[in-house]
C-alpha positions in Angstrom: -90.3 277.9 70.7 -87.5 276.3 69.2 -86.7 272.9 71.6 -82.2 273.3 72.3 -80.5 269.9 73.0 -78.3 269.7 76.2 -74.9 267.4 75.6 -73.7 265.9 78.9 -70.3 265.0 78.9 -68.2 263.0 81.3 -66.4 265.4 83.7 -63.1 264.1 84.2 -62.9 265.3 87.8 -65.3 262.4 88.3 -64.2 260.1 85.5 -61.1 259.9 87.1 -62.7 257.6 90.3 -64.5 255.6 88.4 -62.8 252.5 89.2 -63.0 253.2 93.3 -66.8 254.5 92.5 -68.0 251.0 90.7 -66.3 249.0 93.6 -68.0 251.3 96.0 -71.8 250.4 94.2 -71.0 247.2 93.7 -70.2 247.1 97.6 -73.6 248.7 97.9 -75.6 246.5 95.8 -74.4 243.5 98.0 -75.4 245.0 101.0 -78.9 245.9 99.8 -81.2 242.9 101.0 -84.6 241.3 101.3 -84.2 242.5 105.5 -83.1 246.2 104.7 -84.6 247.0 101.2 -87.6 248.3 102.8 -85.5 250.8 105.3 -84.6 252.7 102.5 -88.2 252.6 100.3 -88.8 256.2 100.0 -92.6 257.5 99.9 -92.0 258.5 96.2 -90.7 255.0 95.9 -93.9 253.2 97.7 -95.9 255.4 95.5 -94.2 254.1 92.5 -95.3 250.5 93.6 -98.7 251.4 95.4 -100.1 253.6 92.2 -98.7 250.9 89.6 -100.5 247.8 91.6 -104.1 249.3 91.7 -103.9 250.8 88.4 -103.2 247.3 87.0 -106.1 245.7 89.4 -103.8 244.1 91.6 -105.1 242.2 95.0 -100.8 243.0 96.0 -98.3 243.2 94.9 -94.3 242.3 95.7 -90.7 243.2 95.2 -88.8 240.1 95.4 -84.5 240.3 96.0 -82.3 237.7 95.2 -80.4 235.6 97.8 -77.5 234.3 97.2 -76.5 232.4 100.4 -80.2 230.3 100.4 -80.2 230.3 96.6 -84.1 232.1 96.6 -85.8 234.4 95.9 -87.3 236.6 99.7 -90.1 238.8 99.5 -88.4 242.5 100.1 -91.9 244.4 100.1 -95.4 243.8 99.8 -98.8 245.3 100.3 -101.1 242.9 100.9 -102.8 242.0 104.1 -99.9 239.5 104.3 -97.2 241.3 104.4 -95.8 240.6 107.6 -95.9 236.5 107.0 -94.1 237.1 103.5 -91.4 240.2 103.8 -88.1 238.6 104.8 -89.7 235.2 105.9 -91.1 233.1 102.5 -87.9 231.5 100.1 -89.0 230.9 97.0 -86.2 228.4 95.6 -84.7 229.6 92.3 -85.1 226.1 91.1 -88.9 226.4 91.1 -91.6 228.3 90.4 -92.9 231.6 87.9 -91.1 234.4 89.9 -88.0 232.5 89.9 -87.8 231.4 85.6 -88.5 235.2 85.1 -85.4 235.9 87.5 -83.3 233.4 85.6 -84.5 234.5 82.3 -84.6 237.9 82.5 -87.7 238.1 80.8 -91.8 239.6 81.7 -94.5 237.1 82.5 -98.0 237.8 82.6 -100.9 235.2 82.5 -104.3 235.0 83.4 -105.6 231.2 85.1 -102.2 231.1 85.8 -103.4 228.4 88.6 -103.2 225.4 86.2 -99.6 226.0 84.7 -98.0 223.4 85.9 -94.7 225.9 86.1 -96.4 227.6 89.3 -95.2 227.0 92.2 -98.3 226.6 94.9 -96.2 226.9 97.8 -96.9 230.3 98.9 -100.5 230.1 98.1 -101.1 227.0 99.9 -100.0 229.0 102.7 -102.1 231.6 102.4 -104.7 229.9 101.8 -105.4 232.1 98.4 -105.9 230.5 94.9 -103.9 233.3 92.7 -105.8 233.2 89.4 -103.1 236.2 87.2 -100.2 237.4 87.6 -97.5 239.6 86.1 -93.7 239.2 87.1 -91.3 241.6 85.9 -87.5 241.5 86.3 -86.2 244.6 88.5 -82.8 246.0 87.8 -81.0 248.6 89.9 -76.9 249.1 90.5 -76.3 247.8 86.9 -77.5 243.9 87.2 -80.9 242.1 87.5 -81.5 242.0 91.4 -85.5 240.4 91.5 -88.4 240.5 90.2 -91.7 242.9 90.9 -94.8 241.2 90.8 -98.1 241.2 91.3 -101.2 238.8 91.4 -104.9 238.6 91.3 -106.3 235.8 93.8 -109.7 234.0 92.6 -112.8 235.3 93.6 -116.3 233.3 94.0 -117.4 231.4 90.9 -120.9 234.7 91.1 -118.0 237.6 90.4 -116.5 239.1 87.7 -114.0 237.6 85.6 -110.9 239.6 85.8 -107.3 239.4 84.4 -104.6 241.4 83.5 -104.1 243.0 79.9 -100.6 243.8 78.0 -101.2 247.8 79.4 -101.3 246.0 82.8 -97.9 244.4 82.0 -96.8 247.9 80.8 -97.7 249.6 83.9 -96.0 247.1 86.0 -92.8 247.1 83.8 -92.5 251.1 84.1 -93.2 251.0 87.7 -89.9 248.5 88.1 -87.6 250.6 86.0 -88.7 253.7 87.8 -88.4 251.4 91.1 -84.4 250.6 89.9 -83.4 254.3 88.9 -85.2 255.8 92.1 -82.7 253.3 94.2 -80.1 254.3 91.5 -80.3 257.9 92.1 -80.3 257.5 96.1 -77.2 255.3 96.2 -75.5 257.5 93.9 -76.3 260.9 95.7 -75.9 259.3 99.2 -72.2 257.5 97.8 -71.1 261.2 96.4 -72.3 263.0 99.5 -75.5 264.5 98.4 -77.5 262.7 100.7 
């Protein structure tokens, strides 16, 4: 069967409030938090996360929004046992640490003994009392800007275990899940600002 391509054209019905519409995502993106991020986390959206973590052989995993008033970087979801002592409480300064360079540069980090570069910031896991041994940190767009950073971590195990690590398919798996991550919240805003719900 011969495969027919479908051309989408701007309607101009639509076109024509495109300057009220960006104001109206933009409004949107700025109301989207580290506090209310997780009120509108779909299942589909969770899954997105959930599947993409424990594929890659993640102990958790985190979704990290930018805060401009404290300058940081707030945990806006996370599935670890944690959860509740991270989500909305820990500020990670955007002067220091992994999470926050791959914020500022826009660019994917992954590395294994991750624990001696001097880059981490040991902050979070002095506080959990965890060692985190990998980790992969992604940055997550959505509503046309770089708004945080997904990562995930593996925390050191007893010197008798397994080594483990992440690979460059675990990076991929964690990059995919963020840009599915940002057009899920794309498609939501943009159905629930046109009155699709």
């Amino acid at each position: 069967m011969k495969e027919t391509r479908l051309s989408l054209l701007p309607d101009a019905r639509i076109t024509a409030l495109s300057p009220g519409f960006r104001e109206g995502l933009l409004s949107v993106a700025e109301s989207i938090t580290p506090d209310n991020l997780g009120s509108i986390l779909d299942e589909s959206m969770r899954r997105v996360l959930e599947l993409a973590f424990k594929q890659a052989g993640a102990d958790e995993g985190a979704v990290w929004l930018v805060e401009e008033s404290t300058k940081s970087l707030v945990p806006a979801y996370n599935n670890g046992p944690n959860a509740s002592k991270l989500v909305g409480q820990f500020r990670q300064p955007l002067s220091a640490g992994l999470v926050s360079m791959v914020f500022s540069t826009q660019q994917p980090f992954m590395e294994n003994d991750v624990w001696e570069n001097s880059g981490l910031d040991k902050t979070l896991d002095t506080i959990l009392h965890q060692q985190t041994n990998a980790m992969i940190a992604i940055p997550f767009y959505f509503l046309e800007a770089c708004r945080g950073v997904v990562s995930c971590v593996q925390f050191a195990l007893p010197e008798s275990s397994p080594k483990r690590g992440f690979t460059e398919r675990h990076e991929a798996l964690i990059r995919h899940a963020a840009v599915v991550l940002g057009r899920l919240l794309d498609h939501k805003v943009l159905r629930t600002l046109v009155g699709l719900g």
